[in-house]
N, C-alpha and C positions, 0 to 999 in steps of 0.2 A: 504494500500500500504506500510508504513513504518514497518508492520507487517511481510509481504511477504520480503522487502530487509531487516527485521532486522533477519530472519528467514535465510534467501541464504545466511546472514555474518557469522553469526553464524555456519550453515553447510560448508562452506568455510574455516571454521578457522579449523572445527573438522576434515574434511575428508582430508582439502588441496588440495584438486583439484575444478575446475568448476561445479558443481553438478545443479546448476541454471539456465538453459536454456541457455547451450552455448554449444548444438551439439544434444539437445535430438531430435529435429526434422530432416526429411530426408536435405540430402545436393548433391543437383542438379549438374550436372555434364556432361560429356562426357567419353562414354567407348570408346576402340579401338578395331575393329576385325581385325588380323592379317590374314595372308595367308603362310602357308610352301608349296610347289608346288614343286616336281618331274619335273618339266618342266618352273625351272623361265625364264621368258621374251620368252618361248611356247605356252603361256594360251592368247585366246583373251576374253574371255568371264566367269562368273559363278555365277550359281545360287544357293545361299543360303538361309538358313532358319535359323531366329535367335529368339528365346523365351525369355521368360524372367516373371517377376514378374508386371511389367506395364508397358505400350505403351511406346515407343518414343515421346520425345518432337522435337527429327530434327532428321536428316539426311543428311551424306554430303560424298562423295567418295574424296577418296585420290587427290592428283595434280595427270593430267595425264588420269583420272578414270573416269567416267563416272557411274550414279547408277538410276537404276530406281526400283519403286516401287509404291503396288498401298497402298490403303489406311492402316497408321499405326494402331498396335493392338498391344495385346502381344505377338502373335506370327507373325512371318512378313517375305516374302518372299522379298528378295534383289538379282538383277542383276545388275553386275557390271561389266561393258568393259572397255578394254583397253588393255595395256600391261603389264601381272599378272606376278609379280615377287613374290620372297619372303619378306615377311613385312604387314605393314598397308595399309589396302585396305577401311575400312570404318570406319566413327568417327560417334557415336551416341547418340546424347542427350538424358540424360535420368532423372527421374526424383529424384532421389536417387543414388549416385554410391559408397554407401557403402554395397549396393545390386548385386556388380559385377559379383560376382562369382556365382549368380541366374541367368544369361544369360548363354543362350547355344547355338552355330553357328554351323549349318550343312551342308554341302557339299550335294547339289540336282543335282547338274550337273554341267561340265566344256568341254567346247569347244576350240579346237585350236586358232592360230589367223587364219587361212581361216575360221572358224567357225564351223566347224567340230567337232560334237561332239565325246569327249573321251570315249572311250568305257566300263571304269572302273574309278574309284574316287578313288580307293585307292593308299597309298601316298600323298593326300592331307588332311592339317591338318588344320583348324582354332580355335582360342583360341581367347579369350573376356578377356580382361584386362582397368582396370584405367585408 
């Protein structure tokens, strides 16, 4: 053991930074899936697909939001109601969020608020961030 810390001081002293086990492993976290919508506070409903690198550890929708889903995986289908503006619609544990930019959020379908599906998706945008 005084081996290994006389080993980390030593590399410490030479490189100047933390090199010793302060960040080599993953660092757990929460990503956010955003919404850009052609139609804020017109959207009552939408079903997304989000991938990624590993499962979710949680799941939780915005205030206001409502999210259902069935069981998590890497790839994962999310419905989420409510009153769809522009912004954060879903916060997602994950288990590494230095791995963010490995998720990717897809627009499968969006419905009015009578629920009425839209008959095209485009113009709607979601993005995965920190």
């Amino acid at each position: 053991m005084r081996r290994v810390l006389a080993l980390c001081t030593v590399a410490l002293s030479v490189v100047g930074a933390g090199s010793c086990g302060d960040g080599a492993g993953p660092v757990a976290g929460v990503i956010t899936v955003s919404l850009a919508t052609p139609n804020p506070g017109g959207d009552g409903a939408i079903l997304l697909t989000v991938a990624g690198p590993a499962t979710p550890t949680s799941v939780s929708a915005e205030a206001g939001l409502r999210v259902f889903s069935m069981t998590l995986g890497t790839t994962n289908q999310f419905a989420v109601t409510g009153s769809l503006g522009n912004g954060a619609i879903l916060r997602i544990g994950v288990p590494d969020v230095r791995r963010a930019n490995q998720y990717v959020a897809t627009v499968q379908g969006v419905a009015a608020n009578d629920y009425s599906l839209r008959s095209a998706t485009s113009g709607y945008l979601l993005t995965v961030a920190p």
